[in-house]
C-alpha positions in Angstrom: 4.5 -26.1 -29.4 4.6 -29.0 -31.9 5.3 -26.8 -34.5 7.6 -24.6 -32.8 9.8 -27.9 -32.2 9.4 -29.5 -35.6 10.5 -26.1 -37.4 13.5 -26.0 -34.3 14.8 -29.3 -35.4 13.8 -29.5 -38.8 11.4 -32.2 -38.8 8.2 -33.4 -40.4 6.7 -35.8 -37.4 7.5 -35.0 -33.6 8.8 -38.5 -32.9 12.4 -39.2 -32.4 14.2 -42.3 -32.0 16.4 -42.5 -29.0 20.6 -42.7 -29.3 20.4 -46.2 -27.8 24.1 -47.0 -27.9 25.3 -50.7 -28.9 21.3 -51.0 -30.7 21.2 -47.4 -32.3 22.8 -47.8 -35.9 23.6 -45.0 -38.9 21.2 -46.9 -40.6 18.3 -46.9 -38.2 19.0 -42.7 -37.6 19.1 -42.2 -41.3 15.7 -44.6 -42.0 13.5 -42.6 -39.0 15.2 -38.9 -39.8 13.8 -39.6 -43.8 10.8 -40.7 -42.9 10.4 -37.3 -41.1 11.3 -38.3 -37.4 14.5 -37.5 -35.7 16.7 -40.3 -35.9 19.8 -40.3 -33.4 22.9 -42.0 -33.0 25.1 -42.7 -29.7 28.1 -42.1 -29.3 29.0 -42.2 -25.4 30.8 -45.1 -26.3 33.0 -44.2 -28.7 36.3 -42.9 -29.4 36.3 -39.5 -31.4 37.6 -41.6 -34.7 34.8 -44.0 -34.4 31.9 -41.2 -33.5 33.8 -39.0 -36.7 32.5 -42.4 -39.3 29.5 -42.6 -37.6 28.6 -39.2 -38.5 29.4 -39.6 -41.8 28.2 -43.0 -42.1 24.7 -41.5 -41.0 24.9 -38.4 -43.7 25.6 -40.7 -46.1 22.0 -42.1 -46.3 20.5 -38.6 -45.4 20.3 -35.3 -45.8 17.5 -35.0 -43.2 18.6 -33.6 -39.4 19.6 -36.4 -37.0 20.8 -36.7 -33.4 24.1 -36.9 -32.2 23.8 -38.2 -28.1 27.1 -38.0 -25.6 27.6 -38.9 -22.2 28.1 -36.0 -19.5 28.9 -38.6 -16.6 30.9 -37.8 -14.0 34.5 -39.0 -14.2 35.0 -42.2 -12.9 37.6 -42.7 -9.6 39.6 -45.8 -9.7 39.8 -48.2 -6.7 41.6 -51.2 -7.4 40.3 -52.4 -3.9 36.8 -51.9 -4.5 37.2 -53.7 -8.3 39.3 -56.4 -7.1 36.6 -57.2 -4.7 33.7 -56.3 -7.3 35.6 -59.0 -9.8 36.3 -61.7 -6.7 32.0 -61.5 -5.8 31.5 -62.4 -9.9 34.5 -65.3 -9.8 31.9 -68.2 -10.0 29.7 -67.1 -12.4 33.1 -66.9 -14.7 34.2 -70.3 -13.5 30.8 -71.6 -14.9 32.1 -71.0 -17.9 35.3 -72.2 -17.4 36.8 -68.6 -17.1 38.3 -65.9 -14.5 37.7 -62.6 -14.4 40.2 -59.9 -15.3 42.3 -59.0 -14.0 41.6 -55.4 -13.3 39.2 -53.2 -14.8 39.3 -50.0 -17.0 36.6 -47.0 -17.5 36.2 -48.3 -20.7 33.8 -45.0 -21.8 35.5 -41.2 -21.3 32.9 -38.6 -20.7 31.6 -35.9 -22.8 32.8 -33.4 -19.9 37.0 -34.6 -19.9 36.8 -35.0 -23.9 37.8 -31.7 -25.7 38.9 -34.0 -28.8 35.1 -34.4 -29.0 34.3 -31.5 -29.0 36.4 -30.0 -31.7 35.8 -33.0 -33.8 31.6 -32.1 -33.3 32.4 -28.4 -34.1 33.8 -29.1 -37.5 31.3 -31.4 -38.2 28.0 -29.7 -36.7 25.6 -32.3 -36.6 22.1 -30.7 -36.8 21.5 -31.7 -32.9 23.8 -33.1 -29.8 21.9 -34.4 -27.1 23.6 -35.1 -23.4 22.6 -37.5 -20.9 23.4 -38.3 -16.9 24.0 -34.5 -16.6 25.2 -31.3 -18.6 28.9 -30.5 -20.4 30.5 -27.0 -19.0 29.0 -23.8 -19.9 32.0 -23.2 -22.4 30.9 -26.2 -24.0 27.4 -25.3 -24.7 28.1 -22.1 -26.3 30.4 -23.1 -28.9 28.1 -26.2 -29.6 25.1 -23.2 -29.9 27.6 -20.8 -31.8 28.2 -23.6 -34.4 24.5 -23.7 -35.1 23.6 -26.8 -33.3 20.6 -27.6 -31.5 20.8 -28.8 -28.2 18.4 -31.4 -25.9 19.1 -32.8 -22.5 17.9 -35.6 -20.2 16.0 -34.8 -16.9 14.6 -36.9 -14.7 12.9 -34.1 -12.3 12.2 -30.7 -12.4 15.5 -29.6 -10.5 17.6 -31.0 -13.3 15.1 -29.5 -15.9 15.8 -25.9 -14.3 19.3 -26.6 -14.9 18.9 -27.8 -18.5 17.1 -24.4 -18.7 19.7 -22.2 -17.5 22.5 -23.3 -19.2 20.5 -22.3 -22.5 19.6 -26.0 -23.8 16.8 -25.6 -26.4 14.5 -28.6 -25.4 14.4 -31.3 -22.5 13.6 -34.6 -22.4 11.7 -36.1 -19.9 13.0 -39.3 -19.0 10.1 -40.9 -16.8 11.5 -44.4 -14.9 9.5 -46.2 -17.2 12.3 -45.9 -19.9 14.3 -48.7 -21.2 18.5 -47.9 -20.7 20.3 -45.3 -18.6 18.4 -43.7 -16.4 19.6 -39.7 -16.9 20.1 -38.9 -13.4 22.6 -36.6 -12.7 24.1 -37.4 -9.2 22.7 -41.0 -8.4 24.3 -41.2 -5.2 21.6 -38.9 -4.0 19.1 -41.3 -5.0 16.6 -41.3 -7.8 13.0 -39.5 -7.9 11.5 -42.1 -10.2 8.5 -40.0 -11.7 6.8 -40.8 -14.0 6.4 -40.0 -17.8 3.3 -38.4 -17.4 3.7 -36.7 -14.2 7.2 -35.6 -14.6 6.1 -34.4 -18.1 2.9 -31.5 -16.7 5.4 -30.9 -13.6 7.9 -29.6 -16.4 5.4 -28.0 -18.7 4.0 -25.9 -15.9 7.2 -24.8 -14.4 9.2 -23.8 -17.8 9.5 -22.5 -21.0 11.4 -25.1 -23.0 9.7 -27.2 -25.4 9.5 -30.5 -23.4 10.1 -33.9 -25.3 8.4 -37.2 -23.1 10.4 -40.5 -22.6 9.6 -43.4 -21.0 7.5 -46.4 -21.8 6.1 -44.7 -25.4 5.2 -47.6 -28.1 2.7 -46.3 -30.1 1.1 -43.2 -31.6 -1.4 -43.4 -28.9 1.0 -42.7 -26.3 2.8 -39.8 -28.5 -1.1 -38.3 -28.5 -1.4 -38.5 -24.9 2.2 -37.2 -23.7 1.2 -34.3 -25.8 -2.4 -33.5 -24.8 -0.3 -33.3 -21.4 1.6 -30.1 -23.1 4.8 -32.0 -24.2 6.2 -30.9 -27.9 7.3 -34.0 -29.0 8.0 -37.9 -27.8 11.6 -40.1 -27.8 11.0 -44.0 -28.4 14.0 -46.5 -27.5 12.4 -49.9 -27.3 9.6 -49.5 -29.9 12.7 -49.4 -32.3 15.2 -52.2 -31.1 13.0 -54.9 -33.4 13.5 -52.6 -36.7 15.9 -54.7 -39.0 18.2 -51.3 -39.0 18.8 -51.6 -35.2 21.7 -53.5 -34.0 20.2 -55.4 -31.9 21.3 -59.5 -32.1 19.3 -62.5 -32.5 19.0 -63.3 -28.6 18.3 -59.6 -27.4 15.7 -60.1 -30.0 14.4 -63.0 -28.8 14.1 -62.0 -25.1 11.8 -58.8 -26.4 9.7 -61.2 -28.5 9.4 -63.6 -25.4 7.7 -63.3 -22.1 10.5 -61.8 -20.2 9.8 -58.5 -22.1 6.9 -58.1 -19.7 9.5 -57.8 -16.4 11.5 -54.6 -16.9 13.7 -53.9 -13.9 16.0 -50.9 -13.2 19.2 -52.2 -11.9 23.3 -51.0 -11.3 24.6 -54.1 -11.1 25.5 -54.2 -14.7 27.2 -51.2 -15.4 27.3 -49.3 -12.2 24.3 -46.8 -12.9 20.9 -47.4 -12.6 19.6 -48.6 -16.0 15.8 -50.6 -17.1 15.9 -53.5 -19.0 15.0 -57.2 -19.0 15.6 -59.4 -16.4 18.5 -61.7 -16.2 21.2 -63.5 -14.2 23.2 -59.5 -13.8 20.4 -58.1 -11.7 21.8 -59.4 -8.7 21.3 -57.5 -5.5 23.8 -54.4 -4.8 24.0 -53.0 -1.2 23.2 -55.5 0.6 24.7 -57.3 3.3 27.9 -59.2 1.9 27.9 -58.4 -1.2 30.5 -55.5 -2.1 30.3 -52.2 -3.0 30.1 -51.4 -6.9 32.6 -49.8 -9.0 32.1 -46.5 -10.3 30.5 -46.5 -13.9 31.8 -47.0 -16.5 34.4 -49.2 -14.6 31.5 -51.9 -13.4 30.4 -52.4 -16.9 33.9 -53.3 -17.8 33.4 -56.5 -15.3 29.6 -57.0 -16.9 30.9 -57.3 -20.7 33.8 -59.6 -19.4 31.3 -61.8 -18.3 29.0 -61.4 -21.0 31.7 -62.2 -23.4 32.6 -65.7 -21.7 28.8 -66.5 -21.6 28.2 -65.3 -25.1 31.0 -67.3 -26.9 29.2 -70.6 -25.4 25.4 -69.2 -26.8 24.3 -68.5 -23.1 23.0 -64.8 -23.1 22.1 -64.4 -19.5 24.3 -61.8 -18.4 23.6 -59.5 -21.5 22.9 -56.1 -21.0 19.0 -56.2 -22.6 17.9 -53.2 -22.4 14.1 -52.0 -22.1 11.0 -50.1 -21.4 8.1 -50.9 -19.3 5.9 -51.0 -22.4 8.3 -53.9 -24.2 5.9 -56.0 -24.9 4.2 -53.9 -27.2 7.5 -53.6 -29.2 7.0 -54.4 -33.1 8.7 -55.5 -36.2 8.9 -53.6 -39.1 11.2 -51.1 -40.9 11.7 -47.9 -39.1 10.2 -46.1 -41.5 7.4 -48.1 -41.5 7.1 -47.6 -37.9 7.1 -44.0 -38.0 4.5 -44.1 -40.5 2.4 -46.3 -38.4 2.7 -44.3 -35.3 2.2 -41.4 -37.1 -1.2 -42.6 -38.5 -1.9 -43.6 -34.5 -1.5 -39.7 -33.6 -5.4 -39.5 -33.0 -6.6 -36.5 -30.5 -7.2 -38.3 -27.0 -10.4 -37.9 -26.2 
C-alpha cells in the first residue's frame, strides 16, 4: 500500500505536509514536495485570483507534485440577530482595547461547493492533487477534477464519512483522528462529533475499505509515521510538526506559544471560528452553549468576529485571541528547514517492533 500511494501521487517518502491555511506557504509546499514528501497549500481562504498565484507561486520552486486543499463547508445562513448578539457578548473584550466591534459580520470564506470560478480556474491549471475538507464538493465536481488527471484525497473523521469519500470515487482518505491541530473535518457538526482517535479510526477504516488510507492527528515524528502504518495506513499528514519550519508562515508569537508551555494544552474549541477546531489555549476558548452566553454564528461568519478582535489585540502586541492552531503532540514540534524535517523523519521510519 505504501507503494501503491507513493506511485499514485508521485512521491518519494509517504509523508505529506498538511494545507494549514494562514501557516501553509508556496514555499513550505515546494521545500517538503522536493525533498520527496507531498507538500500542500490552502486555499479555503482565498479568492480564485489569489489561489491562481499561489499555484504558480508553488510551481515556480518545483516541479515535484503538491497539494492543492479547499473547503467543502456548508453555506453559511446569515442572521443579523444571532451576530449582533454574538458581537454584543465580545464588546468588552474590544473595549479592553479601546475598540467596538463591527458592526456586522460577513462569511468572509466561500465554499468549495458555491464556487464554480474555482473550479474552472483548478481545471486549467490541474494541480497534481486537490484535497477537500469539512465534507465532499458535488459529484459533477469530482469527475471533471478526476477527468483533468487530478488526484483526489478527502478528510474523514469516522467510517460513515469515509464510506462516502469512497463512493463518490476519491482516491485516498485521510483520517483526521481528534488529536489534530486545525479544523476538525467533520461534515455536519451539528450532529455532534465522534472524536476517534488516530489509531483507532485509522484500523476501523483499513478494515472496512479499499482506499489507500492517509493518518492525521497528533503525528511528529517518524516514529509515529511507522506506527500509523504497521496499523495498515498508506501514508501520514503532519500540520504542527511543520508550523516551526522557517518556510511556514507562522509569526513570531504563534511561534513562541508552540515553543512555550502552553503547547502542552491543546483544546478543541468553536468559539473562534464557529467550527470545532484544536489548538492552543487562549482568552477565545470561552464557553459556547451555555447558559447566557449566545448562540454562535454560522462559520465562516464567527471567525469574522474572532479576527476583528484579534486585529485590535494584535496592533497593541497582545496575541491572546489569536487563532494558534495545534496538535496534541505540539510539544514535540521542531525547528529546522522542511526539508530537513522530512529527512529526519524519514531516517525515524524504523519498523515498530
Amino acid at each position: 500500500m505504501n507503494d501503491s500511494i507513493t506511485r499514485l501521487l508521485g512521491i518519494e517518502h509517504p509523508i505529506i505536509q498538511a494545507p494549514m491555511v494562514g501557516v501553509s506557504t508556496p514555499q513550505l509546499a515546494a521545500a517538503v514536495s522536493n525533498a520527496g514528501g507531498l507538500g500542500s497549500i490552502g486555499i479555503g481562504a482565498s479568492t480564485v485570483a489569489q489561489a491562481r498565484a499561489m499555484i504558480a507561486e508553488t510551481r515556480g520552486l518545483t516541479d515535484k507534485p503538491f497539494n492543492v486543499n479547499l473547503f467543502c463547508h456548508r453555506q453559511a445562513m446569515p442572521d443579523a440577530q444571532r451576530e449582533s448578539a454574538w458581537l454584543e457578548h465580545l464588546r468588552g473584550l474590544f473595549a479592553e482595547f479601546d475598540a467596538a466591534p463591527p458592526a456586522g459580520l460577513q462569511e468572509i470564506y466561500k465554499s468549495f461547493l458555491d464556487d464554480p470560478d474555482m473550479l474552472e480556474m483548478l481545471l486549467l491549471e490541474r494541480p497534481a492533487v486537490v484535497s477537500f475538507h469539512f465534507g465532499l464538493p458535488s459529484a459533477e465536481h469530482i469527475r471533471a477534477l478526476k477527468h483533468a488527471g487530478i488526484r483526489l484525497l478527502a478528510s474523514a473523521t469516522t467510517p460513515e464519512e469515509a464510506a462516502l469519500i469512497e463512493q463518490a470515487g476519491v482516491d485516498c482518505v485521510i483520517a483526521q483522528g481528534v488529536e489534530a491541530g486545525g479544523h476538525r473535518g467533520v461534515f455536519a457538526p451539528e450532529q455532534g462529533d465522534a472524536a476517534i482517535g488516530t489509531l483507532a479510526l485509522v484500523r476501523l477504516l483499513v478494515k472496512r475499505q479499499r482506499l489507500p488510507v492517509i493518518a492525521a492527528g497528533g503525528i511528529m515524528d517518524g516514529q509515529a509515521i511507522a506506527a500509523v502504518m504497521a496499523l495498515g495506513a498508506a501514508a501520514a499528514q503532519l500540520g504542527t510538526a511543520f508550523i516551526l519550519c522557517p518556510e511556514s508562515a507562522a509569526n513570531a508569537a504563534y511561534r513562541d506559544t508552540l515553543k512555550s508551555a502552553r503547547a502542552g494544552h491543546t483544546q478543541i474549541t468553536s468559539a473562534i471560528s464557529g467550527r470545532p477546531a484544536r489548538g492552543m489555549i487562549n482568552r477565545m476558548y470561552m464557553p459556547v452553549g451555555a447558559a447566557g452566553v449566545p448562540p454562535l454564528p454560522d462559520y465562516p461568519i464567527a471567525y469574522d468576529a474572532a479576527k476583528a478582535l484579534h486585529a485590535v489585540a494584535s496592533a497593541q502586541g497582545n496575541s491572546d485571541f489569536a487563532a494558534h492552531w495545534a496538535g496534541q503532540g505540539a510539544t514535540l514540534a521542531r525547528e529546522m528547514p522542511a526539508a530537513e524535517l522530512v529527512h529526519r523523519l524519514v531516517g525515524e521510519m524504523e519498523p515498530v517492533s
